[in-house]
N, C-alpha and C positions, 0 to 999 in steps of 0.2 A: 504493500500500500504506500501509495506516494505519502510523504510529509507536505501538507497544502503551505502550514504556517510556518513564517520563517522563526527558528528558535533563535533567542537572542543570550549569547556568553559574552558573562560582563569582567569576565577575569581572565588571565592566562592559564592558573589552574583548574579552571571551570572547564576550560578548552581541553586541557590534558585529560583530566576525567570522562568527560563527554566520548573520548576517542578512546577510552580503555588506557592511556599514555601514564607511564610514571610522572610524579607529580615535578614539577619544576624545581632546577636546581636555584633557580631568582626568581620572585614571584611577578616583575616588569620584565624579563625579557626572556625570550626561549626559542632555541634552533629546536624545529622537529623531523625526523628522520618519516619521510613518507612512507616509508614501505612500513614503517610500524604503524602507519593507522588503517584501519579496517573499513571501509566503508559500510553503509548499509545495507545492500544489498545490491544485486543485479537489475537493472533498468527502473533503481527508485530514484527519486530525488532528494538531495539535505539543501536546506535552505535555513543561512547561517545572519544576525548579525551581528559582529565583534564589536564590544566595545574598544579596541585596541588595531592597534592599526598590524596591518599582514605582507610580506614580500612572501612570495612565493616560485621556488623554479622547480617543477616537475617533468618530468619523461615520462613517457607512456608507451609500452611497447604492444604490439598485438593488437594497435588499433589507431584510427587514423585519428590525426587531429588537426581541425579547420581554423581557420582563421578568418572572422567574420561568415560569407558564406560558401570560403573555398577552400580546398584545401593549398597547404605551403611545404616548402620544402624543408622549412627550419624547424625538425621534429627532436631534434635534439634534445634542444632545453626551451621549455616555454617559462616565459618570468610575467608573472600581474602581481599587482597591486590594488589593496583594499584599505582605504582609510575607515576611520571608527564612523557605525552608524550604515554602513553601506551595506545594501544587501547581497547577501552573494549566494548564488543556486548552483550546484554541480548536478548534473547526470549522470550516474552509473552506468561504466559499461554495459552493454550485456553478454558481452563475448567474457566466457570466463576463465580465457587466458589472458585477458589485460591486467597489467602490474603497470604498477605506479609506482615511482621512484625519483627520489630528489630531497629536496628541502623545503620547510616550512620556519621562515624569521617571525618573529609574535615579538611586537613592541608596545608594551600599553604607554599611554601619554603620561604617566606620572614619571616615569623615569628619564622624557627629556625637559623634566618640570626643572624652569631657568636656568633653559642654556637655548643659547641661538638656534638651536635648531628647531626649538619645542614650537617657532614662528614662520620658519621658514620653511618646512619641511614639508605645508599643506600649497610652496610657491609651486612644486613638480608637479606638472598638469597630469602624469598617468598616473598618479592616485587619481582622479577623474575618471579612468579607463572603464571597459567594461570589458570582463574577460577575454569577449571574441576579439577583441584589440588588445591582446598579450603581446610579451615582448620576445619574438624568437631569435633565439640565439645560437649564432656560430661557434664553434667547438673552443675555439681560443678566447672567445668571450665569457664561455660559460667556466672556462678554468680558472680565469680572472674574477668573477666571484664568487666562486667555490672558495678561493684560495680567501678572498674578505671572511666570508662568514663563517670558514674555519676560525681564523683570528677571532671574530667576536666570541666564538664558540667555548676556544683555549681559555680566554680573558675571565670569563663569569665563573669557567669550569676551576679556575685557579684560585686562590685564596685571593678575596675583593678587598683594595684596601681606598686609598682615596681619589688614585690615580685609576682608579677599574671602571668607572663612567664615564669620563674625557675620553679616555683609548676607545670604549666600545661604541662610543658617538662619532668620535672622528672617525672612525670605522664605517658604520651607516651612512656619514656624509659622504663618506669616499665612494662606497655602493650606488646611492642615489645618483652621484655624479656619473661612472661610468655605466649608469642604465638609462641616466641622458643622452649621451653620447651613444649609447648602441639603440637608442631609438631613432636618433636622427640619422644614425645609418640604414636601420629600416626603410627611412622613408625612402633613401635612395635607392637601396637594392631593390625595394620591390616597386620599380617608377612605373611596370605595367598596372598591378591591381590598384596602385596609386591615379592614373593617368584614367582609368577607368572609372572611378570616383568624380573625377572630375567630368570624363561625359554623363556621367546617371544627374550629375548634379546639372548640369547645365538642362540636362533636358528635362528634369524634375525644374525647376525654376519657369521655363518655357511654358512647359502646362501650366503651373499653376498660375502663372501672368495671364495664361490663356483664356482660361475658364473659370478662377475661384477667389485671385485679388480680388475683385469689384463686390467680392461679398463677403469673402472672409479679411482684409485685410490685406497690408503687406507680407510677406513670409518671413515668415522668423526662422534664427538660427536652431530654433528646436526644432521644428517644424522637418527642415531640410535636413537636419542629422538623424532626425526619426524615420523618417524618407529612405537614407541611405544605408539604417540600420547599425548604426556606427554612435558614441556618444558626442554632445557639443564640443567638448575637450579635444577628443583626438581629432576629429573634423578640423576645427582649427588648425592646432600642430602639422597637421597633412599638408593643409595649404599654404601655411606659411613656410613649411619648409619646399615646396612644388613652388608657389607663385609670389610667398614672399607678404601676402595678401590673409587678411581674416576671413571668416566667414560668412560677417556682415558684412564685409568691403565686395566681396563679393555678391550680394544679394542687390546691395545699392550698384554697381556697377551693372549689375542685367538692369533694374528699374530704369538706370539711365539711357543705358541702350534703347531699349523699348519707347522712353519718352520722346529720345530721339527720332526715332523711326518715326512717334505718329505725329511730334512736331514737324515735321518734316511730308507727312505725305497723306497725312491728312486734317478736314478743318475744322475738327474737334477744336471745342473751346480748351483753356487750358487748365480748368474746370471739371470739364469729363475728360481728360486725359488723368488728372490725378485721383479722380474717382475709378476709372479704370486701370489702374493701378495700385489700388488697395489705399488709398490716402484718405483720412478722415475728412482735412480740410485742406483744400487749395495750399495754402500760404508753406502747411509742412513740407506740401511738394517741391516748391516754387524754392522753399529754403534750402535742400539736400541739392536740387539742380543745378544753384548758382554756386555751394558750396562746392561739386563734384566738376564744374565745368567754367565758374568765373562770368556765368551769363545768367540773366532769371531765362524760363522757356519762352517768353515775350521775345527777348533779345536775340535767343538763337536761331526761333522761327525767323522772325528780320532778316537775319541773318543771312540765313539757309535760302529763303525767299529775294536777296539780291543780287546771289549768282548766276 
């Protein structure tokens, strides 16, 4: 029987227990070794939310693993990311030769309680992620944090004295940094299912200028990341590392396009062009216009109409 409600562990030892796990050697932070957790069965679902934030890099062998809705070739090591509060649902296999294998980091927030990271550590947008935007990892990257979270592992495992928090922090920061660094190489290596995002987007945009602005509004960044099945977060990250551009720079830049076109070719007031365009009132139109192009649509129609 599926688990419908998501159970919420509000401790790191809660979590140990929950999984049958010996209980933690620090009650703020704990490496766990996956192949000791047991899942609940074949083709149920756990739906978890920690109070405590999770890195996570597992291997699965004996069974494929997608990435958004296709599969990739970076089956090595998958790494996500869950900050506190978030919900997170696995699926069990149902093939019952999949083993899972890797590591699980458990950081509750008390233990970066007044230190710079305890602020900065919610700036790394794939805490934002959702699963299917994990982070895959090449075999030299994945040894590059193995070899981190050993350190933290040694660190807590060792007699704590006053220096054991600084070292296992600056440790996480170092993680965190080179999991930026290997997502913005994601972006590159994979420019196809990257490039393809960008035409679903374009042509999700298209329609919806087409047929649903003039009554639903303008589209919003949720809107278009729900769309593409992907969170706001990574949507963004994608495009600013592809075009350098957000994901509303992008929605305003079709709006404008569009305006153009029908200031340009046809004699729609300038009225119902921003009502055809999802705009409440003229004026917000007329304001994003002259922002994006240095002319109100008055001006560019003139414009356009003196050539």
């Amino acid at each position: 029987m599926k688990n419908e409600v998501a159970k919420r562990i509000r401790t790191i030892s809660e979590f140990h227990r929950y999984r049958g796990l010996a209980q933690p050697e620090h009650p703020m932070i704990s490496v766990v070794d996956y192949s000791l957790i047991q899942p609940s069965g074949h083709g149920e679902t756990d739906s978890f939310i920690l109070d405590f934030f999770s890195i996570s890099l597992k291997r699965t062998t004996n069974a494929k693993i997608r990435y958004g809705q296709q599969p990739y070739d970076f089956d090595s090591g998958v790494l996500f990311f869950l900050a506190p509060n978030q919900v997170f649902s696995i699926r069990h296999s149902d093939e019952a030769k999949a083993q899972h294998t890797g590591w699980l980091l458990l950081i509750h927030p008390d233990f970066l309680w007044n230190t710079a990271l305890a602020s900065s550590i919610r700036q790394y947008e794939f805490f934002d992620y959702a699963v299917n935007e994990a982070l895959f990892l090449s075999e030299k990257e994945e040894d590059i944090l193995n070899a981190i979270v050993h350190n933290i592992q040694q660190e807590y495992h060792s007699n704590l004295d006053k220096f054991s928090q600084n070292i296992i922090i600056s440790q996480i920061e170092t993680l965190l940094n080179y999991s930026e660094r290997f997502y913005q190489r994601q972006f590159i290596t994979r420019k196809r299912s990257s490039h393809e995002i960008l035409v679903r987007m374009e042509k999700i945009l298209a329609g919806y200028m087409a047929n649903d602005a003039a009554h639903k509004g303008i589209p919003t960044v949720q809107f278009v990341s729900e769309a593409l099945c992907v969170s706001s977060g990574y949507l963004s990250g994608l495009l600013r590392s592809l075009t350098g551009e957000s994901t509303q720079q992008h929605i305003h830049k079709k709006l404008i396009e569009i305006a153009k076109e029908k200031l340009s070719t046809t004699r729609l007031s300038i009225s119902e062009i921003a009502y055809e365009l999802g705009f409440e009132h003229p004026q917000g139109f007329s304001k994003l216009f002259r922002n994006k192009t240095n002319a109100t649509p008055a001006e560019f129609r003139k414009l356009f109409n003196s050539f």
